[in-house]
C-alpha distance (Angstrom), angle and dihedral (degrees) to the residues before:
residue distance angle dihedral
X1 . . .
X2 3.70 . .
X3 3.79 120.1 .
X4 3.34 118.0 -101.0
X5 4.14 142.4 -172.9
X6 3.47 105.4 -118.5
X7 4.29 94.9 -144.7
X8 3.10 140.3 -8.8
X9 3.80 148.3 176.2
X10 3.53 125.8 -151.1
X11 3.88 124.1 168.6
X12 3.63 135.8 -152.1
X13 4.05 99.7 -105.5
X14 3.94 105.2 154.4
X15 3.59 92.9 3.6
X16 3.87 137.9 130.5
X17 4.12 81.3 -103.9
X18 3.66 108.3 44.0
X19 4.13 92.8 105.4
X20 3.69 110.1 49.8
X21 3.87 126.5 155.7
X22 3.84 109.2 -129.6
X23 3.93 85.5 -108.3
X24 3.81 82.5 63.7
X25 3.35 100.2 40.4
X26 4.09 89.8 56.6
X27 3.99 85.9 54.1
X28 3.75 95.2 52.5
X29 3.63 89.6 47.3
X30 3.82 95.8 47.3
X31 3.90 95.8 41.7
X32 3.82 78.1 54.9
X33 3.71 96.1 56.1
X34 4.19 93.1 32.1
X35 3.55 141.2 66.8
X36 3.85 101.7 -44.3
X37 3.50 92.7 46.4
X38 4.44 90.9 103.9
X39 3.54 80.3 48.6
X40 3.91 100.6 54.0
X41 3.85 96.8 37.3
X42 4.27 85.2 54.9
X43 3.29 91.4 37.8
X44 4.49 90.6 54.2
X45 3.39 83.3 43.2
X46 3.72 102.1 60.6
X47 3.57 93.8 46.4
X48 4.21 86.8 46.9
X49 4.30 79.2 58.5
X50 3.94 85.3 50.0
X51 3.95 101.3 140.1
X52 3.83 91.7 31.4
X53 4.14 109.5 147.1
X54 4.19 83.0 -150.5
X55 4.01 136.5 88.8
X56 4.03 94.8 -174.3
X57 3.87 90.5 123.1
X58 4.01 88.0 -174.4
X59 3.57 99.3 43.5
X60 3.94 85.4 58.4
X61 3.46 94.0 46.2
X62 3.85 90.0 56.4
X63 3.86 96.4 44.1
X64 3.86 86.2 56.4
X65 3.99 95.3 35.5
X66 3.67 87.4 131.6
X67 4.17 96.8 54.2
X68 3.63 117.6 126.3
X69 3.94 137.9 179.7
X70 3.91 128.5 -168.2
X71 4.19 125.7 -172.7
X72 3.59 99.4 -142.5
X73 4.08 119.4 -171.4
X74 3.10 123.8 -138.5
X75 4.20 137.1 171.9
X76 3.70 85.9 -94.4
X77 3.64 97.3 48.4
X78 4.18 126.7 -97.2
X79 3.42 137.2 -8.9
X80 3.65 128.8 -173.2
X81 4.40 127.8 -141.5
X82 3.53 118.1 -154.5
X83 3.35 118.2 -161.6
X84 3.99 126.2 -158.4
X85 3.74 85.7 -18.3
X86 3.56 110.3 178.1
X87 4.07 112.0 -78.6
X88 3.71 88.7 -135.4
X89 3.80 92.9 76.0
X90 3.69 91.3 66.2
X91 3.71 143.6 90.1
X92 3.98 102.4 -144.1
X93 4.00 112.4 -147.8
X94 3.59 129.5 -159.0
X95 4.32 103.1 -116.4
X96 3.62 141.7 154.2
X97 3.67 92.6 -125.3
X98 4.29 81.8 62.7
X99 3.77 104.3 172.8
X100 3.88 124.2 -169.3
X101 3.49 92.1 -31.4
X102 3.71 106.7 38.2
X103 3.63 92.1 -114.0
X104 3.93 132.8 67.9
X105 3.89 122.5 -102.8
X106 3.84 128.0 -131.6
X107 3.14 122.5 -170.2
X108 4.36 106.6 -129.3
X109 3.69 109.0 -101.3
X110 3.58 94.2 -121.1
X111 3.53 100.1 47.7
X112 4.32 85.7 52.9
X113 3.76 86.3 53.7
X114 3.99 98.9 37.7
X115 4.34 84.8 47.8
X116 4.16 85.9 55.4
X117 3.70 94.0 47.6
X118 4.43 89.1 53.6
X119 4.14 84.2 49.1
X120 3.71 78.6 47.8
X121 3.48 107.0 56.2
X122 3.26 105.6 29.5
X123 3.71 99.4 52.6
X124 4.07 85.5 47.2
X125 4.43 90.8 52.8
X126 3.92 83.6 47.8
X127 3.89 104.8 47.9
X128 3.34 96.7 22.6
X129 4.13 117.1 33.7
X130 3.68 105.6 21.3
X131 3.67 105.3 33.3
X132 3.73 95.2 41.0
X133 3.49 143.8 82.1
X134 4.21 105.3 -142.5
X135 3.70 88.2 109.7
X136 3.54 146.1 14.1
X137 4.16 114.4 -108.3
X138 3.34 91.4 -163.4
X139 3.82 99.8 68.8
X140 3.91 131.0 68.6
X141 3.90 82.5 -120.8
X142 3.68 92.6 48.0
X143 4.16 93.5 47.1
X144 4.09 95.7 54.9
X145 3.30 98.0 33.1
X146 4.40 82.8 63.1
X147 3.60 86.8 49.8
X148 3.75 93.5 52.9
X149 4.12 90.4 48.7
X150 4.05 87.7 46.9
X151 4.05 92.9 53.7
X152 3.84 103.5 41.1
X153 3.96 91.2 40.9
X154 4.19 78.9 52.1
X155 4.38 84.9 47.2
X156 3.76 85.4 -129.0
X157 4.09 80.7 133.9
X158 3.90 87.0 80.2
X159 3.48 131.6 110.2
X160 3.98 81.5 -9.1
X161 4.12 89.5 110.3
X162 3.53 95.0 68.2
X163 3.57 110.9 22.0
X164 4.45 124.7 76.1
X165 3.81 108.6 -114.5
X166 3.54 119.0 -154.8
X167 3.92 118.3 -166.1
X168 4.07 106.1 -150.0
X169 3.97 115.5 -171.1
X170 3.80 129.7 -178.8
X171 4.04 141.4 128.0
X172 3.44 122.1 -53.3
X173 4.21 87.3 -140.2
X174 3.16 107.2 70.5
X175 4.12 140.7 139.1
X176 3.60 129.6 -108.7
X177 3.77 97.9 -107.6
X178 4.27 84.8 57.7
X179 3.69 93.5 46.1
X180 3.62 96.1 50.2
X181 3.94 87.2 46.2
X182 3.84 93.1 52.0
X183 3.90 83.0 48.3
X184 3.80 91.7 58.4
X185 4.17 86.9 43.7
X186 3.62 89.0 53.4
X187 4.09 92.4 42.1
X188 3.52 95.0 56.1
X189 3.66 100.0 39.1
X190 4.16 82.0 52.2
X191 3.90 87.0 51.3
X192 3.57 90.2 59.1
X193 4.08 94.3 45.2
X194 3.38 106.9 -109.3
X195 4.12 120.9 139.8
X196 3.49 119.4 -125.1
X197 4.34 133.2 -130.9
X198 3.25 122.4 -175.8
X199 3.92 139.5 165.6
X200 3.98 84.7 -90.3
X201 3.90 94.9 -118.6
X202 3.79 143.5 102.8
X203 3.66 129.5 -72.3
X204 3.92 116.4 26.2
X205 3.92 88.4 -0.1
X206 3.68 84.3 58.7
X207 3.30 110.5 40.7
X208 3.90 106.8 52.4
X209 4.28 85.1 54.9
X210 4.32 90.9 49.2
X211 4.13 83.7 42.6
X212 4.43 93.8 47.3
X213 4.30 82.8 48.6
X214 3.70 83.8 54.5
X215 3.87 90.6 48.0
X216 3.68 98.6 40.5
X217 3.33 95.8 53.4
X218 3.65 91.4 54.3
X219 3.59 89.3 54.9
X220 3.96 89.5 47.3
X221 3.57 87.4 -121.6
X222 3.82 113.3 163.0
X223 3.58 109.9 177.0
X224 4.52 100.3 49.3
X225 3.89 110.7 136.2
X226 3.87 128.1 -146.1
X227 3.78 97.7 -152.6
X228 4.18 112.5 -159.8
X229 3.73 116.3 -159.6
X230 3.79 113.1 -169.8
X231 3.90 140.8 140.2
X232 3.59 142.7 -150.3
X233 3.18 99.9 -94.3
X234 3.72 99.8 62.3
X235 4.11 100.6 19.6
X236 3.70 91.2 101.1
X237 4.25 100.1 56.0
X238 3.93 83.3 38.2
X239 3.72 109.9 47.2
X240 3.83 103.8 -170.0
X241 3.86 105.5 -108.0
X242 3.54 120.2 -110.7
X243 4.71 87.5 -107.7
X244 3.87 83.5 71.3
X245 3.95 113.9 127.5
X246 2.63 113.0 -176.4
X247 3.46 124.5 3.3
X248 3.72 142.9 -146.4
X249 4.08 141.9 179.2
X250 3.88 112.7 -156.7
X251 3.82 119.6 -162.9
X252 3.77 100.0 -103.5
X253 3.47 137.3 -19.5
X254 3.60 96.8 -82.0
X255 3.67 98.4 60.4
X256 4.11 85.1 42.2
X257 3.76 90.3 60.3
X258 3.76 90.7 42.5
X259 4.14 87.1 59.7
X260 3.78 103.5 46.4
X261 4.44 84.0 45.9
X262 3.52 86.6 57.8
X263 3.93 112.8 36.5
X264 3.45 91.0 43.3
X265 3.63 118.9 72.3
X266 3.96 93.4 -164.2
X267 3.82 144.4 22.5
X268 3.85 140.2 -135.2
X269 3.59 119.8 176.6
X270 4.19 123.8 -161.0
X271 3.24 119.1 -156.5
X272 4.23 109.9 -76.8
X273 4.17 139.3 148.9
X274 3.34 128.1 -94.4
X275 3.90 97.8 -50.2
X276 3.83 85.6 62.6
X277 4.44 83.6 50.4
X278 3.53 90.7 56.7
X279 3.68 95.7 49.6
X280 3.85 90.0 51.5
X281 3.53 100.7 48.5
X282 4.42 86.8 45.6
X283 3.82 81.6 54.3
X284 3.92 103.7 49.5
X285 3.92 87.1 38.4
X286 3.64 77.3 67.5
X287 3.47 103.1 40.9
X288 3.82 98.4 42.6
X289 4.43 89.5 52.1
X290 4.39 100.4 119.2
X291 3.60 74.0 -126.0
X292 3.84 99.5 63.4
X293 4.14 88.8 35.3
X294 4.45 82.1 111.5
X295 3.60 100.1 34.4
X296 4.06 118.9 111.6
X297 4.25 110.3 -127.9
X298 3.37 110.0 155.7
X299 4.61 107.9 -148.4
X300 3.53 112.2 -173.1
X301 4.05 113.7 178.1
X302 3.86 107.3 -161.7
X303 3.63 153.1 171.8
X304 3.84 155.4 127.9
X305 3.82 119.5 -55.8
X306 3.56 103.0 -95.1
X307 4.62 89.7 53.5
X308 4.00 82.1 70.9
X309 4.14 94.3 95.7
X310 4.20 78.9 50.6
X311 3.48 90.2 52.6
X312 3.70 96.7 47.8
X313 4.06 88.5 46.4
X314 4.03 89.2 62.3
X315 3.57 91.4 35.2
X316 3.67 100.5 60.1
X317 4.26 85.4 39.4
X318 3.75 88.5 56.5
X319 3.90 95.6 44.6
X320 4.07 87.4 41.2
X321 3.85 96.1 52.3
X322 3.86 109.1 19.2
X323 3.62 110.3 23.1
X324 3.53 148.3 -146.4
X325 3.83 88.5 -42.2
X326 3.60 87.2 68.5
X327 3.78 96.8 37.6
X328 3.83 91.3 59.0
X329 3.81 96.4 57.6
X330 4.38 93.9 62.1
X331 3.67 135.3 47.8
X332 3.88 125.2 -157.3
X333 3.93 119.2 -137.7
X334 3.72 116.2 174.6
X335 4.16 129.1 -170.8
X336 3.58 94.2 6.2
X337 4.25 117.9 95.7
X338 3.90 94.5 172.9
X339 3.54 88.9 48.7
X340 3.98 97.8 54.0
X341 3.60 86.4 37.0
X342 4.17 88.6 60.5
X343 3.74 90.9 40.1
X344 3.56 92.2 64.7
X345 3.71 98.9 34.6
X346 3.56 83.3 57.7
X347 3.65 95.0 56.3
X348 3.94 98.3 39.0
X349 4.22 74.9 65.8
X350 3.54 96.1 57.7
X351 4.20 90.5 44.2
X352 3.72 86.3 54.8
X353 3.51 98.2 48.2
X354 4.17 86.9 46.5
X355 4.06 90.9 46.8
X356 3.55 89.5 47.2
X357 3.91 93.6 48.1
X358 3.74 88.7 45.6
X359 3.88 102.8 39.3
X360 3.70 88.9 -125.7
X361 4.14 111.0 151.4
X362 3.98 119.4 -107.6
X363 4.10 87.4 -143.3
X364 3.92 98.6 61.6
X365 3.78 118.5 21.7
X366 4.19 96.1 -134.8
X367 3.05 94.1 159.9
X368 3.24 96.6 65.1
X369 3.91 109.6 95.3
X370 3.81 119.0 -141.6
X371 3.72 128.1 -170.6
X372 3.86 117.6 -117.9
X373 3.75 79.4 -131.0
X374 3.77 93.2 70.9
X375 3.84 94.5 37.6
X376 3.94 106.3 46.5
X377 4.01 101.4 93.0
X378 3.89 108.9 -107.2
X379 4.11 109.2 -156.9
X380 3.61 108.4 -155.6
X381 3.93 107.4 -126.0
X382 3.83 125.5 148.4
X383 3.87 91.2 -99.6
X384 3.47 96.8 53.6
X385 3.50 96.1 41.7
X386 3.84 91.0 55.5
X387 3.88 86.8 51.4
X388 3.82 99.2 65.9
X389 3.65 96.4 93.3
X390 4.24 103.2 -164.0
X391 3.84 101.8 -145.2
X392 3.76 125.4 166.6
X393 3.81 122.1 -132.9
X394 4.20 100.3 55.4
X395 3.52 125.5 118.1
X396 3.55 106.8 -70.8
X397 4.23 92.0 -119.1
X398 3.55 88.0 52.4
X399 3.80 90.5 49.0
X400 3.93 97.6 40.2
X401 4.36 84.9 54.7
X402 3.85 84.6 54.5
X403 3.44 96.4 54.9
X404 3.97 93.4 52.6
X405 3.50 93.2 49.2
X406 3.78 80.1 57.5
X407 3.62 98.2 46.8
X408 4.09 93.9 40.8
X409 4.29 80.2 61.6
X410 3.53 91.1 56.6
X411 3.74 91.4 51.1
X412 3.34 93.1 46.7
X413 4.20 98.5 57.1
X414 3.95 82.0 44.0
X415 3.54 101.3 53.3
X416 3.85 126.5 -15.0
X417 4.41 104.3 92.1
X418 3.77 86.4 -122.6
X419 3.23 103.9 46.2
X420 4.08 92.9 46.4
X421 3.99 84.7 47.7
X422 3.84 96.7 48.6
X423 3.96 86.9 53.5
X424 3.96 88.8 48.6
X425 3.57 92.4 49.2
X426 4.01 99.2 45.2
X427 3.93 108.9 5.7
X428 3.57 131.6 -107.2
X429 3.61 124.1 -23.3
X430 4.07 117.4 -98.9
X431 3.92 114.6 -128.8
X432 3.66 108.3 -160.0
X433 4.15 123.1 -160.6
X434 3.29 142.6 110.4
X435 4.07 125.3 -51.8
X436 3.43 96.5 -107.7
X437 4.20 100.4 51.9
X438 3.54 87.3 40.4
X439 3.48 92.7 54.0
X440 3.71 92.2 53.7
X441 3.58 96.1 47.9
X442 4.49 91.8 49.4
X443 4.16 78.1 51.0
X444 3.81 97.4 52.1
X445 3.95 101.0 39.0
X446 4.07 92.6 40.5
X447 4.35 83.2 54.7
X448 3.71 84.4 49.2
X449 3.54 94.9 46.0
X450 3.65 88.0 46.9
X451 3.47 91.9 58.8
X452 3.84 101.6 47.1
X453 3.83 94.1 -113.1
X454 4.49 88.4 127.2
X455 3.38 96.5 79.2
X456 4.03 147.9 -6.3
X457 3.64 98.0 -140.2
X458 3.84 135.7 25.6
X459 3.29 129.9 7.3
X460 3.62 123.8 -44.5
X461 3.83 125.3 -126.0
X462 3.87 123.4 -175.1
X463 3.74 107.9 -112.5
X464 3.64 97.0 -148.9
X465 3.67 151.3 19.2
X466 3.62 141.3 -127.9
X467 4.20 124.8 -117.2
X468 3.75 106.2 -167.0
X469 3.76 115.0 -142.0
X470 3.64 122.3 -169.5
């Protein structure tokens, strides 16, 4: 059994929740008590596990069965009781008053402020995008306009005006040799003042926010942000890392993609598994839109010299099932940081230049457009994984937001609770298409597989099959 702290009290000094009107402070407290309570207390509990070197989202939840949470109001606002939270969390101190353990725990500093931000953001979706009628969720209009509300009520608006943001993505199981290469990435980028967001976790989303500290500090810049963008669904396999600041939880994976397309004002991509798949084909179903043909969005795909047979795998699947059109909108640079780091400094230039020209804001990419296709939540169950029908001969766009839907199934029997149950309960999930894109796709995942890019811990089993058609 995992040791535990039996209580404990932490408060929301310096936090996102410190001022709250009592009208507020009831809300908190009920949201606590309500309907997204599950949610919160998994959602603490993931970022308790932050540092974790697993993704076995049930084998957490088991370790921790007995973790608790309770909002408490008080005259001064909230306060929040964990209960056998995770010992790990804590700095231990040597004090008379010793405790269980003959020293005193603190809860980490980050950890307090990353465990306000969940309360945060989930309370803020609940009360005020899905129970509410501001906006309409089933419009394109509707969708980004919830993802604006979610970030500036997070502050992540801040600073963003005047600094260069660079969005970094990549798998969370990687080796040494990649992390340290990410590092670098993120070290030179830092050196040359840009911000950093990344999917909050370990691995590539890691390293490139350790490497821009490294960078920044260089630079003597004080104020640089590590921005981590996760949701509930995949919190628990990807504990944020302990370089997140700030941090925010999104709805769904959708709306998640939707804010790290539009803060950032460029991409690089380290090698990753299928969550790092999805992510590319969401991006170049942007990218390839007729109405995004002009628009400046610098994709850099990178890594260390021995991640070029990876690159080549989703290379040829790219050029195989979307095109040239696709091709045209990355570049791959392998074993060389300052190089990457240049590339997209070079391209953040040409987005200012086109923002300026066309009075679009450096904060919130709107002028960016994004197909309803790619922003309408898909929920991977066996039925509507049998109904993406893979057929060459579409639109590339309309093809590319396909092939995530395909790839955010995947993830989900790998990792998310419900997906993993659903493909207990009934078996893998069937991907229908046509020979040849099905082909590709057995190609690319059984080189990832290969590779041990599936999974971090345990054993990995495919969580779907192919049916060939035509």
């Amino acid at each position: 059994m995992a040791q535990t702290v039996p209580v404990f009290r932490l408060t929301p000094e310096n936090t996102c929740l410190e001022t709250l009107s009592p009208l507020e402070t009831a809300s908190v407290v009920q949201a606590g008590r309500g309907p997204a309570r599950d949610l919160i207390v998994r959602c603490v509990l993931a970022v308790l596990n932050s540092g974790s070197e697993t993704d076995d989202v049930r084998s957490l939840l088991e370790t921790y069965r007995d973790f608790d949470l309770e909002v408490i109001e008080t005259p001064r606002g909230i306060e929040v009781e964990l209960r056998h939270a995770p010992v790990v969390a804590f700095v231990l101190y040597e004090s008379e008053d010793s405790g269980p353990y003959g020293q005193r725990p603190k809860l980490i500093e980050g950890l307090r402020q990353h465990i306000f931000s969940v309360i945060r953001d989930l309370v803020f979706i609940q009360t005020e995008i899905e129970r509410t009628a501001k906006f309409d969720l089933t419009t394109s209009q509707g969708l980004t306009d919830a993802v604006f509300l979610i970030l500036r009520n997070a502050a992540i608006f801040t600073k963003i005006g005047r600094h260069k943001v660079v969005t970094c993505w990549g798998g969370h199981s990687i080796d040494a040799t990649e992390y340290n290469y990410s590092l670098e990435v993120g070290n030179q980028c830092g050196l040359r003042f840009m911000d950093v967001i990344t999917g909050c976790g370990p691995g590539a989303m890691r390293g490139p926010m350790e490497g821009a500290t490294i960078g920044h500090a260089k630079q003597r810049m004080g104020d640089g942000r590590y921005i981590g963008i996760t949701e509930p669904g995949i919190i628990a396999s990807e504990p944020p890392n302990p370089i997140v600041d700030p941090l925010v939880i999104m709805p769904d994976i959708e709306k998640r993609l939707e804010a790290f397309v539009r803060l950032g004002q460029g991409v690089i991509v380290f090698p990753g598994g299928v969550g790092t798949l999805e992510e590319i084909c969401y991006l170049l179903g942007i990218l390839t839109h007729p109405r995004n043909r002009e628009v400046p969005y610098p994709l850099v795909f990178t890594g260390p010299e021995f991640s070029v047979p990876y690159w080549q795998s989703v290379d040829d699947f790219l050029q195989k099932t979307l095109g040239p059109e696709a091709e045209a909108r990355y570049r791959i640079v392998v074993g060389d940081p300052e190089r990457v780091a240049q590339e997209i400094n070079k391209g953040l230039l040409a987005v200012k230049k086109y923002r300026d020209r066309h009075k679009v804001s450096y904060y919130f990419n709107t002028g960016l457009h994004i197909p309803f296709s790619l922003q309408k939540p898909f929920v991977a169950t066996h039925d509507s994984v049998a109904g993406l029908e893979l057929k060459a001969g579409q639109a590339t766009h309309k093809l590319a937001a396909l092939w995530r839907r395909v790839f955010s199934a995947i993830v989900s029997g790998n990792v998310r609770p419900e997906g993993i149950r659903a493909v207990e309960e009934r078996g893998p999930f069937r991907i229908r298409g046509e020979a040849a894109l099905l082909d590709a796709l057995d190609a690319l995942l059984g080189e990832l597989a290969a590779q041990g890019r599936m999974k971090l811990s345990g054993t990995y089993r495919p969580s779907y099959v192919t049916e060939r058609r035509g």
